[in-house]
N, C-alpha and C positions, 0 to 999 in steps of 0.2 A: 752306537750313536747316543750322546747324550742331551743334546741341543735341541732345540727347537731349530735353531737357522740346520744344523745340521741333517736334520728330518726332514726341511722344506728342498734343502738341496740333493737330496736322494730320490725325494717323490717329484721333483720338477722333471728326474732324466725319466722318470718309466712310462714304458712306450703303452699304445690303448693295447687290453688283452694281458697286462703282464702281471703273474700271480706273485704276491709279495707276503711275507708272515710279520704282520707288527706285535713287541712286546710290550705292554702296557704296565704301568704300575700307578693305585691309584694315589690319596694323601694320606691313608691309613695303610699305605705299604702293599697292600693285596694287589699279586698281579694275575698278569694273564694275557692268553696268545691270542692271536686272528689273524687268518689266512684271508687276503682281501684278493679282489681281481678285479684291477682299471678297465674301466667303460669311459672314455670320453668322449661317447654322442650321449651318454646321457648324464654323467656324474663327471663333467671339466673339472680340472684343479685348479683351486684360485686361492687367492688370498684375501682378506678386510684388512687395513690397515686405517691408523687416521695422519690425512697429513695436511695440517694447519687444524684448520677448525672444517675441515671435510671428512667424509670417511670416502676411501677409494678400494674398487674392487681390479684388484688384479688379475685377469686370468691366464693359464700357462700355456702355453704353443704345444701342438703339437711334438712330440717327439719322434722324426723319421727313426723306423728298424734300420739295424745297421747288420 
């Protein structure tokens, strides 16, 4: 994944409880791992955006386990 929309579209499908590894790289090239694990009663996933002259906070549903 190289994207940003890309990134938002992978972390919108994970369900609460699901352990994921992000790779990072920072503007001087230095990377690095992190093993994260979604809590969404307490860390929801959302987004900021601005649209007009507002800013609006998005946040993401639920994702039912399948």
């Amino acid at each position: 994944m190289t994207t940003l929309a890309s990134f938002l579209a992978s972390a919108k499908k994970l369900a609460h409880g699901a352990t994921v590894r992000v790779k990072t790289c920072d503007l001087n090239g230095k990377k690095a791992v992190f093993t994260l694990k979604t809590d969404h009663n307490y860390w929801r996933g959302y987004e900021v955006f601005a649209e007009g002259d507002q800013w609006v906070q998005r946040i993401y549903d639920e994702v039912p386990v399948e």
